[in-house]
C-alpha positions as CSV (number, residue, x, y, z in Angstrom):
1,X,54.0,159.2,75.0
2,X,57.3,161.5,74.9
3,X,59.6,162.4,77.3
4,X,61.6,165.2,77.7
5,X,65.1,165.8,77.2
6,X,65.4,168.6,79.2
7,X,64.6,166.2,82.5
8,X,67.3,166.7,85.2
9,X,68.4,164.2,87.7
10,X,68.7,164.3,91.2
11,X,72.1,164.9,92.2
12,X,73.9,164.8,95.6
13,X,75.4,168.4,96.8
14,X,78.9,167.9,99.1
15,X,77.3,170.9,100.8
16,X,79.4,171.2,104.0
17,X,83.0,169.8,103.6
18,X,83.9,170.7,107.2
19,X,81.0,169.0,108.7
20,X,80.9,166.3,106.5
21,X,84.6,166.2,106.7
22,X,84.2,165.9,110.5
23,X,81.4,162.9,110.8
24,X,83.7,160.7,108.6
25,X,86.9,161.1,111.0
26,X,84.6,160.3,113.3
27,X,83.0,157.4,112.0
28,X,86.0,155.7,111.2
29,X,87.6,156.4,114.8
30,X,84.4,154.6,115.8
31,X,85.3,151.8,113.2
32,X,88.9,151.3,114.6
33,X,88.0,151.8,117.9
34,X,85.8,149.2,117.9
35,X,88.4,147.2,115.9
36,X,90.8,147.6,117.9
37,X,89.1,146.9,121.0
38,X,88.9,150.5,123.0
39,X,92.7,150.8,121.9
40,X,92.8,153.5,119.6
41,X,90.4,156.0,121.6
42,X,92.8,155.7,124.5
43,X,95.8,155.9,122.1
44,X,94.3,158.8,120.2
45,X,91.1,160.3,120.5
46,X,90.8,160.5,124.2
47,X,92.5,163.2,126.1
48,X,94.1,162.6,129.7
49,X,96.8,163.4,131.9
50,X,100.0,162.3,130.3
51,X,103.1,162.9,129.9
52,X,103.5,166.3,128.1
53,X,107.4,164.6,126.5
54,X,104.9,162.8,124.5
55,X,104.1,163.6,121.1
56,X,100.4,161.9,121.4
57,X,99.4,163.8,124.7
58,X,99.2,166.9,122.6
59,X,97.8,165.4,119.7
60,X,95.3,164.2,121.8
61,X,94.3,167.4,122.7
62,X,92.1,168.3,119.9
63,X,91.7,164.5,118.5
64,X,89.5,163.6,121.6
65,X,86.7,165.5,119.6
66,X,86.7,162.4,117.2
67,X,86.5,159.4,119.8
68,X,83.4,158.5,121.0
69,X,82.4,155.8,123.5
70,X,79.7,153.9,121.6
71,X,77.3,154.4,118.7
72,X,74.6,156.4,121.0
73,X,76.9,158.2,122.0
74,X,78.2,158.9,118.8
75,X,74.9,159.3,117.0
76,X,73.4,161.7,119.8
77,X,76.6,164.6,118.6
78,X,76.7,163.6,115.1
79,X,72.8,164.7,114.8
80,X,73.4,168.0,116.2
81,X,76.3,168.4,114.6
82,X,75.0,167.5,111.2
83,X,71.8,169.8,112.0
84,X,73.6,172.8,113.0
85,X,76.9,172.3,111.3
86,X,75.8,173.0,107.4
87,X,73.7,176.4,108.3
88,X,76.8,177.9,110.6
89,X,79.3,176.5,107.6
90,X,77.1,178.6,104.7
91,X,77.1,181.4,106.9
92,X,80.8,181.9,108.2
93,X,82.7,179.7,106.1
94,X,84.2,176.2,105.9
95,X,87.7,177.7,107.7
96,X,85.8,179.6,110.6
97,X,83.7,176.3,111.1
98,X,87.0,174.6,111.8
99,X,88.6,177.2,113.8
100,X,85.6,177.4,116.2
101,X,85.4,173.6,116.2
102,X,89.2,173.4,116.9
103,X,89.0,176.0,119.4
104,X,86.4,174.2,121.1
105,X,88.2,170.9,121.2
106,X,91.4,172.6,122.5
107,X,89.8,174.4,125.2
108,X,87.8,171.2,126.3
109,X,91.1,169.0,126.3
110,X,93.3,171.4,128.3
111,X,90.4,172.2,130.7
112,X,90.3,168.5,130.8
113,X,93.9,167.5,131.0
114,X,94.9,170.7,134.0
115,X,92.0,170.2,136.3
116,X,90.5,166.2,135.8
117,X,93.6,164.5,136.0
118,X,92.1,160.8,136.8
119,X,89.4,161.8,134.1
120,X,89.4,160.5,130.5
121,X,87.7,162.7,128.1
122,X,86.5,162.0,124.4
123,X,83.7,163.2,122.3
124,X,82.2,165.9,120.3
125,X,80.0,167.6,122.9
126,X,82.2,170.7,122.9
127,X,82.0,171.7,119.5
128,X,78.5,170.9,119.7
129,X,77.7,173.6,122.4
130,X,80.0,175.6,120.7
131,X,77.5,175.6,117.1
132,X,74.3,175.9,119.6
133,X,75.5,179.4,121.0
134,X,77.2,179.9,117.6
135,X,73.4,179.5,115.7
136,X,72.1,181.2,118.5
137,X,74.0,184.6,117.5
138,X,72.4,186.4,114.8
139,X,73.6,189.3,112.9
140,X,72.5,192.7,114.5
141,X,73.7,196.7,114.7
142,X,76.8,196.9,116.3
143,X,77.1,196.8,120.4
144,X,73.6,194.9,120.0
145,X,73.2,191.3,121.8
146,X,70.7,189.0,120.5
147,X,68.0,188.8,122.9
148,X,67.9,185.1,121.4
149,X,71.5,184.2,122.4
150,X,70.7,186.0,126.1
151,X,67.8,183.1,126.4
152,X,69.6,180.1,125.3
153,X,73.1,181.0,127.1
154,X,70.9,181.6,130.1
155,X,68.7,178.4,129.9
156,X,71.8,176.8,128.9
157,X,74.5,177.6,131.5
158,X,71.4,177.3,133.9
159,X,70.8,173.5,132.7
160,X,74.4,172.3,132.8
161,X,75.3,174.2,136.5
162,X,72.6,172.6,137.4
163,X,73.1,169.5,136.1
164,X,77.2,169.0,137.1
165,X,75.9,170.0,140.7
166,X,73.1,167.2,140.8
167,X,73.2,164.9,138.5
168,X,76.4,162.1,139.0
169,X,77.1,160.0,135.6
170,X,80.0,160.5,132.6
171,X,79.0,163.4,131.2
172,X,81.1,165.9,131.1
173,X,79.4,169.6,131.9
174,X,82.5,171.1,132.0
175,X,82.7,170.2,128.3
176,X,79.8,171.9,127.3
177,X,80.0,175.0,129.0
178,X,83.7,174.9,127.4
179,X,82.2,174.5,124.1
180,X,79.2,177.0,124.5
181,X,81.8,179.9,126.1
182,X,83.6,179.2,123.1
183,X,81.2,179.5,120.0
184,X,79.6,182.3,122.1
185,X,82.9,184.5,122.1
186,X,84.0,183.5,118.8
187,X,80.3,184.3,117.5
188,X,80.7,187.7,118.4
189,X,84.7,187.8,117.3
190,X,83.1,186.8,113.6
191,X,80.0,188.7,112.9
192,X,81.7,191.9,114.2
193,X,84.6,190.7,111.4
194,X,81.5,190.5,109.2
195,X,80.0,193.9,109.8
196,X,83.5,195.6,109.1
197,X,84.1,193.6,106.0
């Protein structure tokens, strides 16, 4: 029996470093949240009205996008995020990803902190309704829409109107239709940058 030499291993590809990059700060805030008892997402990675003197009030602005309140809730955005993240990554670049996921969690955590004072916000539900109208744009001629995106921003906003008006619990709509409006414009703002490129 002989075996060859020419046999290659399996190996492990760091395929997305921003998405990847992303679940890990959030795992850990998980970690030392839980650690510290619910202490570091109110310190850090919620966002809230505060005090605008204070240094953490704007960090918190963006960091609320790591925070989570438990493991569901944690798992639930990481498996969207993790699902989406890689193909939108591949196709716009690692930097792009970031922006749009920045962007996302900036819009959220001002929306948040201006109009829901008594509210605290934290999670990654933003930037993922930001990558599902961002996956939803496809590249077409120039002035086209994507009948595609037209569907799922319709089905979408539809579902989460609908929802904030009905439904009472902690989620927060206004997140999500942050987030979508946001990987819907900046969709647009990068595939026209790719057809002129």
């Amino acid at each position: 029996m002989t075996t060859s030499s020419n046999r290659k291993g399996v190996r492990l590809a760091f395929n997305s470093p921003a998405v990847l990059g992303f679940a890990a700060i959030c795992l850990l805030a998980m970690v030392l949240n839980r650690l510290t008892g619910g202490e570091s997402n109110r310190l850090l990675f919620s966002v809230y009205r505060a005090p605008l003197t204070n240094p953490l009030t704007w960090l918190r602005m963006v960091c609320h996008a790591f925070g989570h309140a438990d493991w569901n809730h944690l798992l639930n955005n990481m498996m969207y995020i993790l699902l989406l993240g890689p193909m939108l990554e591949e196709k716009y670049g690692s930097v792009n990803l970031i922006l749009v996921m920045l962007a996302a969690a900036l819009l959220t955590g001002l929306i948040n902190f201006i109009f829901f004072p008594s509210t605290m916000l934290l999670g990654a539900s933003g930037i993922v309704f930001a990558m599902i109208l961002l996956s939803s744009i496809t590249r077409g001629g120039e002035g086209t829409i994507p009948v595609t995106f037209l569907l799922v921003a319709i089905l979408y906003i539809g579902q989460q109107v609908w929802q904030a008006i009905t439904v009472r619990d902690n989620v927060s709509y206004m997140a999500h239709i942050a987030g979508g409006a946001v990987g819907a414009g900046l969709g647009f703002v990068l595939n026209r940058a790719g057809e002129k490129g």
